[in-house]
C-alpha positions in Angstrom: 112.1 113.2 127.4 114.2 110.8 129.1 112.7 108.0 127.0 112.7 110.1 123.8 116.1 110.3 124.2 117.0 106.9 124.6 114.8 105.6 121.8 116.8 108.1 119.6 120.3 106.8 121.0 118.9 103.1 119.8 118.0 103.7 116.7 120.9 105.7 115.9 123.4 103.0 117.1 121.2 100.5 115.1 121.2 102.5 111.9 124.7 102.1 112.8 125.4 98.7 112.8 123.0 98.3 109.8 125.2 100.9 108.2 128.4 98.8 109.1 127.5 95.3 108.1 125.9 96.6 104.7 129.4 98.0 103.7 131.0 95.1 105.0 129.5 92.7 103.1 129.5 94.8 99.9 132.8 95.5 99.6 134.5 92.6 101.7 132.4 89.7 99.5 133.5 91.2 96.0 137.2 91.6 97.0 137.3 88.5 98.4 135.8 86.5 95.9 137.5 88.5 93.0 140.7 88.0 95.3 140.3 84.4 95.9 139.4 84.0 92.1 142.7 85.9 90.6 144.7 84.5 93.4 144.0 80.7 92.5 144.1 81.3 88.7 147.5 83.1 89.2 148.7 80.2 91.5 147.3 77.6 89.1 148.7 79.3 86.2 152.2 80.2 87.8 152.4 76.7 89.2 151.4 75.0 85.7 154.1 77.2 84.3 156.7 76.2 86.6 156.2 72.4 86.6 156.2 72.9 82.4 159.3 74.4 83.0 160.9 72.1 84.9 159.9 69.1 83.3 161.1 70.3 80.0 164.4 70.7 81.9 164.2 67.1 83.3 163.5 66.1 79.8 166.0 67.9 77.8 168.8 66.5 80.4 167.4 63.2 79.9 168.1 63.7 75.8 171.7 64.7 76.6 172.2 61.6 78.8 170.8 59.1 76.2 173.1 61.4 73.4 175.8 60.4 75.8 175.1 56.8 76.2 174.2 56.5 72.7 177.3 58.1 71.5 179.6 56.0 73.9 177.5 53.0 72.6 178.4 53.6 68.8 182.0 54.7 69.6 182.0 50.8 70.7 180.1 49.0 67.8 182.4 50.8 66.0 185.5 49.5 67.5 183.5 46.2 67.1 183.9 46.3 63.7 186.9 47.2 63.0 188.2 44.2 65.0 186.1 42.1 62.7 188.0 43.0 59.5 191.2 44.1 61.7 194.6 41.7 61.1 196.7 43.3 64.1 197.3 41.3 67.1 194.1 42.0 69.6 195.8 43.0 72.0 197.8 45.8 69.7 194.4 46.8 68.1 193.0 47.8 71.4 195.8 49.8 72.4 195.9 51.7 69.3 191.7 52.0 69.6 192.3 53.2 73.5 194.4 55.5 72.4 192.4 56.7 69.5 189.0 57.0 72.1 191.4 59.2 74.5 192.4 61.4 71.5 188.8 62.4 70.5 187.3 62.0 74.3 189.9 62.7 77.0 189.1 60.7 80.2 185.7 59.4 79.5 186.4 55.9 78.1 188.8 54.1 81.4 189.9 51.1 79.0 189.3 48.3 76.7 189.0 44.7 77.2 187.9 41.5 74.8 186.3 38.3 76.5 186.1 35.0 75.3 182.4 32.8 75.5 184.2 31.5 78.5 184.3 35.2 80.3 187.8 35.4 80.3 189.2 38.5 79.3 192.1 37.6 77.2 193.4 40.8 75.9 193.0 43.9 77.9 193.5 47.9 77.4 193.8 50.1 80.6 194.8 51.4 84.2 194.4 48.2 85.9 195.6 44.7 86.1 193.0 42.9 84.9 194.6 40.7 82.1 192.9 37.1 82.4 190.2 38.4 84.8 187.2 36.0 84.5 183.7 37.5 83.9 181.6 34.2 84.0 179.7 34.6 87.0 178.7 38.4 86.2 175.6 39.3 86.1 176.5 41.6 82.9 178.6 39.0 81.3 175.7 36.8 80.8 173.4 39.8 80.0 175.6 40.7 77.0 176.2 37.2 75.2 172.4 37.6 75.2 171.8 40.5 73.3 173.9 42.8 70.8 174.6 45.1 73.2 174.5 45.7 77.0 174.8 48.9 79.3 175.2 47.7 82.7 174.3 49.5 85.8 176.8 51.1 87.9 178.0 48.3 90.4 181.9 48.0 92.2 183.0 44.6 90.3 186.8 43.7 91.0 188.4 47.2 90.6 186.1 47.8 94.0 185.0 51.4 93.1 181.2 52.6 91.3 181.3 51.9 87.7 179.5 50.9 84.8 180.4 48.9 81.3 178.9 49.1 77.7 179.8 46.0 76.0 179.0 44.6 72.2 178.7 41.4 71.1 181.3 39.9 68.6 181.7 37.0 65.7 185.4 36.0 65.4 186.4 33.1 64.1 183.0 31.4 64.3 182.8 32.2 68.1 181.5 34.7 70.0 183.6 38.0 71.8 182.4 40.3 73.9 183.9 43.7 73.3 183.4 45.8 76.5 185.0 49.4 77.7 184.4 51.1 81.0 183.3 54.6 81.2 184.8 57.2 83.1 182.1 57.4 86.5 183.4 61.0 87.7 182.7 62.2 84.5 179.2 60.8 83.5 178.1 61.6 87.0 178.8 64.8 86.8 177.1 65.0 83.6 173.9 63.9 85.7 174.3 66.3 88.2 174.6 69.2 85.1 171.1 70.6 86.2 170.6 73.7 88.2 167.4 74.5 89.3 166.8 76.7 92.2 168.9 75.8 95.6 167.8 72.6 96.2 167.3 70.7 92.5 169.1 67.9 92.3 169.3 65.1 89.6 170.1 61.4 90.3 169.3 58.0 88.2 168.0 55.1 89.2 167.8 51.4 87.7 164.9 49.2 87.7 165.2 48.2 91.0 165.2 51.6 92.3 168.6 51.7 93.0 171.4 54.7 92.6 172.9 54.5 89.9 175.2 58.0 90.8 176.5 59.3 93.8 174.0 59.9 96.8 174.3 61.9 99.0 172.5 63.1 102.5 169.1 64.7 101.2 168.5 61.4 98.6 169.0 59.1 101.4 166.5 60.9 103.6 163.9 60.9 101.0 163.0 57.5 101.8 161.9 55.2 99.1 163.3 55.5 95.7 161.0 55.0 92.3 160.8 52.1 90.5 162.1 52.1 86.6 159.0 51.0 84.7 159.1 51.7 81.1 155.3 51.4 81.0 154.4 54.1 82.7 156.2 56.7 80.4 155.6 57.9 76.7 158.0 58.7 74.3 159.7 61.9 75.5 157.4 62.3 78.7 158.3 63.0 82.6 155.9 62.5 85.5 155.7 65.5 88.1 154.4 64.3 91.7 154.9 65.9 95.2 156.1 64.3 98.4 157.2 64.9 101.5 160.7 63.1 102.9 161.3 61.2 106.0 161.6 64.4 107.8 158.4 65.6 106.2 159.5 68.2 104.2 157.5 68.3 101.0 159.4 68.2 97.7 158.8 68.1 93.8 159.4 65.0 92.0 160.2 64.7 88.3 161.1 61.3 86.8 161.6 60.9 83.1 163.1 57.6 81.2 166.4 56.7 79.2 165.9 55.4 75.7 168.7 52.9 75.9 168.7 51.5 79.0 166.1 51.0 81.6 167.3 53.8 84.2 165.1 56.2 85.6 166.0 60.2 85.5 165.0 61.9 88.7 165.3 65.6 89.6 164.1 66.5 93.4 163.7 70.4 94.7 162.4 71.1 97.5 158.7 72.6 97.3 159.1 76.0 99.0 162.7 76.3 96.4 160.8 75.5 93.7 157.5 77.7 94.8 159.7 80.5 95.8 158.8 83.0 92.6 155.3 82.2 92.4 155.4 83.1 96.9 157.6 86.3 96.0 155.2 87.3 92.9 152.0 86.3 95.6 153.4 88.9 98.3 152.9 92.3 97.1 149.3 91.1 96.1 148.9 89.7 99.5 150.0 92.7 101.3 147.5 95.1 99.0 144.9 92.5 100.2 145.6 93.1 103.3 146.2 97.0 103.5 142.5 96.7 101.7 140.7 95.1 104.3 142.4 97.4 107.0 140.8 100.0 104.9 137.7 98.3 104.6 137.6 97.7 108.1 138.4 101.7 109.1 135.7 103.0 106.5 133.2 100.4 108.2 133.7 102.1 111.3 134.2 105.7 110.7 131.8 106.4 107.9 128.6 104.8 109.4 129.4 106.7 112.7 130.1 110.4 110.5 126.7 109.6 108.6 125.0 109.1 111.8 126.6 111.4 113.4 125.4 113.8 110.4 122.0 112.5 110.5 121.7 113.8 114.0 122.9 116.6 113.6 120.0 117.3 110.9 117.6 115.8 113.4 118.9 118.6 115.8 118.5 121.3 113.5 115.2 119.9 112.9 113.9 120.1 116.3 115.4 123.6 116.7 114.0 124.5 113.2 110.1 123.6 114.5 111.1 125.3 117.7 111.9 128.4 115.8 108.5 128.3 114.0 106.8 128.1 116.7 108.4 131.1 118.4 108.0 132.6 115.2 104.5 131.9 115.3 104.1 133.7 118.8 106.3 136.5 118.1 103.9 137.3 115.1 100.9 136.4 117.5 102.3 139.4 120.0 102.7 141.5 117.1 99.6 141.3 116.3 98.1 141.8 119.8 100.3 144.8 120.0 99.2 146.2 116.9 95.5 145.4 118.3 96.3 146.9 121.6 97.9 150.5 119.8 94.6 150.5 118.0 92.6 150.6 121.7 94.9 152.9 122.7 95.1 155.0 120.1 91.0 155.8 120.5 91.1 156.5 124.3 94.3 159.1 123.5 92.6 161.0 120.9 89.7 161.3 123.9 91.9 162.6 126.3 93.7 165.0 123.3 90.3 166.5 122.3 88.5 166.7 126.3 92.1 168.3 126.9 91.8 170.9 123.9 88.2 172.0 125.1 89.1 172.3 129.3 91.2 175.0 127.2 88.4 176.2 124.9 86.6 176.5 128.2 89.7 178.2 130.7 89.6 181.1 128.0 86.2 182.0 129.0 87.3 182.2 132.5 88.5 185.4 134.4 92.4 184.4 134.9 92.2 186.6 138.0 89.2 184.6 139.7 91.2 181.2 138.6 93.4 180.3 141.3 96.8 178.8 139.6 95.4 179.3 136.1 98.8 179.0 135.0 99.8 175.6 136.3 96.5 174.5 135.1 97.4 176.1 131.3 101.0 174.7 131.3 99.3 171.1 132.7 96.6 170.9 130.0 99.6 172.2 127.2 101.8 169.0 128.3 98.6 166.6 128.3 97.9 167.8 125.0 101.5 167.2 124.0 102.2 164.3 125.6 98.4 163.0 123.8 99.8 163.9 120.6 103.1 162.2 120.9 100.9 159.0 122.3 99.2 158.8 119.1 102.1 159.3 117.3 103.9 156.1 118.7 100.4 154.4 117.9 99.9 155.7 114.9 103.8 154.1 113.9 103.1 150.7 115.3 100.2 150.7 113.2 101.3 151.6 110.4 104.6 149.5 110.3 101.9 146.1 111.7 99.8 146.5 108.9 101.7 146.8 106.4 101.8 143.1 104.9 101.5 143.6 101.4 104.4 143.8 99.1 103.5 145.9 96.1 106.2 148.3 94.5 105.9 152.3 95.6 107.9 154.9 95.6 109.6 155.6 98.5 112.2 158.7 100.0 114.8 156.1 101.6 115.2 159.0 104.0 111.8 159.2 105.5 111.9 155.1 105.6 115.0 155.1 108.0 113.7 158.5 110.2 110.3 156.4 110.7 112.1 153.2 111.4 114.6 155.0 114.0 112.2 157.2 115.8 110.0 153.7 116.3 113.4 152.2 117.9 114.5 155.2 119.5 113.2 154.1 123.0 114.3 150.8 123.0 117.8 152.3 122.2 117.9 154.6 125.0 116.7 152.2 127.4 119.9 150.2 126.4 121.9 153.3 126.9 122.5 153.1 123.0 122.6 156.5 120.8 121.4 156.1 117.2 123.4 158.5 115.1 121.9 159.4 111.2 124.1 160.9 108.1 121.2 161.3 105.6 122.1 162.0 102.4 121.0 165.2 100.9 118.7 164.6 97.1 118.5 160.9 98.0 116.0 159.8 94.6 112.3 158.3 95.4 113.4 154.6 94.2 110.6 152.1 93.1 110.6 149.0 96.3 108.3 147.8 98.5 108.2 150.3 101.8 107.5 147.3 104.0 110.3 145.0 103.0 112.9 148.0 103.3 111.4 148.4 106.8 111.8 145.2 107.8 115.8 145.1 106.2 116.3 148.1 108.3 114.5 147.3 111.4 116.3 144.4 112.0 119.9 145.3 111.3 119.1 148.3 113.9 117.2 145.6 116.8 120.6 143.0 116.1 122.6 146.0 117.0 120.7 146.8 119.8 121.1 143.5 120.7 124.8 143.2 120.5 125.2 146.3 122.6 122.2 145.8 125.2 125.2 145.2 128.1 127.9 147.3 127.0 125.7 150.4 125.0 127.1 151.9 122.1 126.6 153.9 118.9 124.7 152.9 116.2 125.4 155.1 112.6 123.0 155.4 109.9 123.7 157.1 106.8 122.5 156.9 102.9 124.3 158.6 100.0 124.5 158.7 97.0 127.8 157.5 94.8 128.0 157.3 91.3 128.5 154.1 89.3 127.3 152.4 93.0 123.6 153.6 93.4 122.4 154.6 96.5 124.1 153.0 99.9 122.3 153.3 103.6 124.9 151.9 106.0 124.6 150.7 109.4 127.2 150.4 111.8 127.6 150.1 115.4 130.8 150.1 117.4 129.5 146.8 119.4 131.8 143.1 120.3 132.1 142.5 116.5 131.3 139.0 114.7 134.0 136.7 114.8 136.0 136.1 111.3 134.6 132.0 111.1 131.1 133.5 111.3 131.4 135.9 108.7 130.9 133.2 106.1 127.9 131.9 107.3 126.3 135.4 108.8 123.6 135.2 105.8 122.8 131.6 106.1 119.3 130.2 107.2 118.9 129.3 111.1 122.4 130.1 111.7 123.0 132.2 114.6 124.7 132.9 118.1 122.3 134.2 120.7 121.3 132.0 122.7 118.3 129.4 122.7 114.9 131.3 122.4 116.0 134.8 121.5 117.2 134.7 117.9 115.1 132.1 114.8 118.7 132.9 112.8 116.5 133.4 109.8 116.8 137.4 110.2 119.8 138.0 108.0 118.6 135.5 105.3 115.4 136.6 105.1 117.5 140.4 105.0 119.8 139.0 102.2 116.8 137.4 100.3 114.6 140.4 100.1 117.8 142.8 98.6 118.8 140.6 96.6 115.0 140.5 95.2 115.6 144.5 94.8 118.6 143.5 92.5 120.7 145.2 95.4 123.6 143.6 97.1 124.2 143.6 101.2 127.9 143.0 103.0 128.9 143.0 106.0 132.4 144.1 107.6 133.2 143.3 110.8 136.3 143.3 113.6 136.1 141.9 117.0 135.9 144.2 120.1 135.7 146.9 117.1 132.3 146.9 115.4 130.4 145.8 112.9 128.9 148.0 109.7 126.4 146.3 107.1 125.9 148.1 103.8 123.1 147.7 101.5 123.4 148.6 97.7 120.2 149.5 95.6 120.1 150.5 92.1 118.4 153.9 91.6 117.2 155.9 88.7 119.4 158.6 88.3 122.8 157.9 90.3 123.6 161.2 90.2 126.9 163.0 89.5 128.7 162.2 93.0 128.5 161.5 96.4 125.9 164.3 97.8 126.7 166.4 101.1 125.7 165.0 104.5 124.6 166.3 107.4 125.2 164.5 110.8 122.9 164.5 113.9 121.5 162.8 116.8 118.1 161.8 117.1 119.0 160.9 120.6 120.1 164.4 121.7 117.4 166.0 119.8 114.5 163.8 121.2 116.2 165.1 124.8 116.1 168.5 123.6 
């Protein structure tokens, strides 16, 4: 048994764990994979929209700097050639052409100056003294007598502060001028810095060389290494969108893009997580669901195979008890039927002593009473064995009658005569349980067309679980058929025992169910009660009250309902089996 036992306890907690894992990997792989697939697609997707996004940024900014430069750079050519066909004074014509250039553009043009092929400036517009100032050893001096035109890149030069110059190539006189004009730093570098992009985007340009070609400041400085200006590595109208990480370590994006005019690289830096914060944000919520899945995953893994097992051996259970119940069910009929066979010895031996009795009478008549001492005590004995005989075979005579009847073919029967039969055959076991069985038997009750020995069995063993309720306490027990119109015929049985509790009342009818103890009761009574009225196209309830009682009442159809409910009479079987 021991062994049984724990055999069962290792399969169930293997079934378990079988149970467990299945459900983990069916619904932890799908949601993973279909999690891990929407997850990178979104990210991919996000992050390709946000590096679009920004790039076009970069590259629209990039257009309004070279719009900038390029407008600054005709503004000049066209002051250029105006001094060609000009007859004013040059240093008058570049006063009146600053003046003009402050009119139309505020600050952004600083001042005017015209050098000779010798890089002396020899006539000069502006804020500073810098009449006669020689330009031959500049780097950008040299540059422009090359070429039509020159930007320079941003450098201190004698006025000792960042600027830069855009200067145009002249022919006066047969010799060459440059015409050159610084603009306004402040201004174009605020222009550069014009792009807003999270809280960290910043834009800064570079030359060639990789060097700043607008104000620094803390976070450029720390990047490390700044990019090299190569007009190779960009097509027309592109930008280039890389990742790094700083000298600290801190990864960032890194958009370059390049000017049209002038060989100076466009840069905008954000700081990863800055520019990643939306697609982080928008990946959150989905994140958190993830999560709260799995959790729930993870609690149905380990509650549901435990309530199935836990279900499953609970069916095992009934199982066992079910098999148990047949088998008592099998010897309960067994002793039925070796009572039955032991009422028909008896019955044989009794009808003996009935008929040996009846002729020791026969014979006593003959006799001389007067010569007979105590003929009278031997009358009044033989009277009482004869009795006593006759109510024997009686009993025996019941027993049979109810044990044999096995077959279940329609008769009519007198529901009356079915209950006196039934009680008078459980009237002992009732007073032996100091119970008293009580009848109120309907007066005309109609013969109605059922099988005798399924009403038998109905009533029989709604009167034994009454008995059985009561066997410690005793009791009444109340019988009584009558007949109500529009209802049919009704036999009720009610006792006044402990009552059913109110959560068994729903379940009172169903198989195996039942609450005497282990051995005693196969809980298939009442169902088998239910099925076989039902089967009669009859109903049966049941009404109960703790500590109160407990009354079943079985319906049947009937011929002729009559016009009412009939007259009853009331007595006690008990009392009148005493008398």
């Amino acid at each position: 048994m021991v062994d049984s036992l724990s055999s069962r306890q290792t399969f169930y907690l293997t079934l378990t764990r079988k149970i467990r894992v299945l459900i983990l990997i069916v619904s932890f792989l799908p949601m993973v994979l279909a999690a891990g697939i929407l997850f990178y697609r979104f990210n991919h997707t996000y992050t390709e929209k946000i590096q679009a996004h920004i790039s076009e940024l970069v590259q629209k900014h990039t257009q309004n700097i070279d719009t900038f430069l390029s407008e600054k750079l005709r503004n000049i050519r066209t002051i250029a050639w105006f001094l060609k066909i000009s007859d004013e004074k040059p240093e008058r014509f570049l006063h009146n052409s600053m003046n003009l250039l402050k009119k139309e553009y505020g600050d952004t043009f600083t001042d005017l100056g015209l050098i000779n092929d010798r890089g002396i400036q020899f006539a000069y517009e502006g804020p500073f003294n810098l009449e006669e100032a020689d330009y031959a050893e500049a780097d950008w001096f040299r540059k422009a007598m090359d070429m039509p035109y020159y930007i320079s890149d941003v450098f201190a030069g004698l006025r000792g502060h960042p600027h830069f110059i855009i200067a145009v190539k002249v022919r006066l006189n047969d010799a060459d001028y440059i015409l050159r004009s610084t603009i306004n730093f402040a201004e174009f570098n605020s222009l550069v810095e014009n792009i807003h992009i999270g809280k960290t985007g910043i834009a800064f340009i570079v030359n060639p060389q990789g060097l700043l070609q607008t104000q620094t400041n803390a976070r450029i400085r720390r990047a490390g290494i700044l990019p090299v200006a190569d007009r190779n590595q960009y097509r027309e109208g592109k930008t280039l969108f890389t990742r790094k990480k700083d000298a600290d370590g801190n990864p960032y994006i890194h958009v370059t893009s390049m000017l049209k005019n002038i060989d100076w690289l466009m840069v905008f830096r954000q700081d990863l997580q800055d520019a990643f914060h939306d697609v982080w944000k928008a990946q959150l919520p989905s994140l958190i669901i993830m999560i709260l899945g799995c959790g729930a995953v993870l609690s149905l893994a380990f509650v549901l195979p435990r309530n199935i097992v836990r279900l499953i051996s609970n069916a095992d259970q009934k199982s066992e008890d079910m098999n148990k119940q047949v088998v008592e069910s099998g010897k309960l009929a067994t002793i039925g039927e070796l009572a039955a066979g032991i009422a028909h010895e008896i019955n044989n031996p009794v009808a003996i002593m009935i008929e040996e009795a009846g002729w020791i009478e026969d014979l006593m008549e003959e006799e001389d009473p007067d010569q007979v001492k105590n003929m009278d005590e031997i009358s009044r004995a033989l009277r009482q064995i004869n009795t006593q005989g006759r109510r024997c075979k009686e009993i025996t005579h019941k027993l049979l009658s109810f044990a044999r009847k096995t077959d279940f073919k329609l008769k009519d029967v007198q529901i009356n005569d079915a209950v006196r039969e039934i009680v008078s055959l459980t009237l002992q076991m009732a007073k032996y349980n100091n119970i008293t069985i009580q009848t109120r038997l309907g007066e005309n009750i109609p013969y109605i067309r059922i099988s005798p020995s399924e009403l038998q069995q109905v009533i029989l063993n709604l009167i034994n679980n009454a008995i059985d309720a009561m066997e410690k306490t005793g009791g009444i027990i109340q019988i009584e058929t009558r007949l109500i119109k529009n209802d049919g015929l009704i036999i009720s049985i009610k006792d006044n025992g402990p009552g059913i509790p109110k959560d068994n009342l729903d379940r009172i009818f169903d198989p195996f169910f039942t609450t005497k103890p282990v051995g005693k009761g196969t809980g298939l009574g009442l169902s088998i009660c239910y099925g076989i009225i039902q089967k009669m196209g009859g109903e049966i309830e049941v009404a109960s009250q703790v500590d109160v009682g407990t009354q079943f009442k079985i319906c049947l159809p009937c011929p002729d309902e009559g016009t009412g409910e009939t007259d009853l009479g009331t007595k006690s079987l008990t009392e009148n089996e005493e008398n």
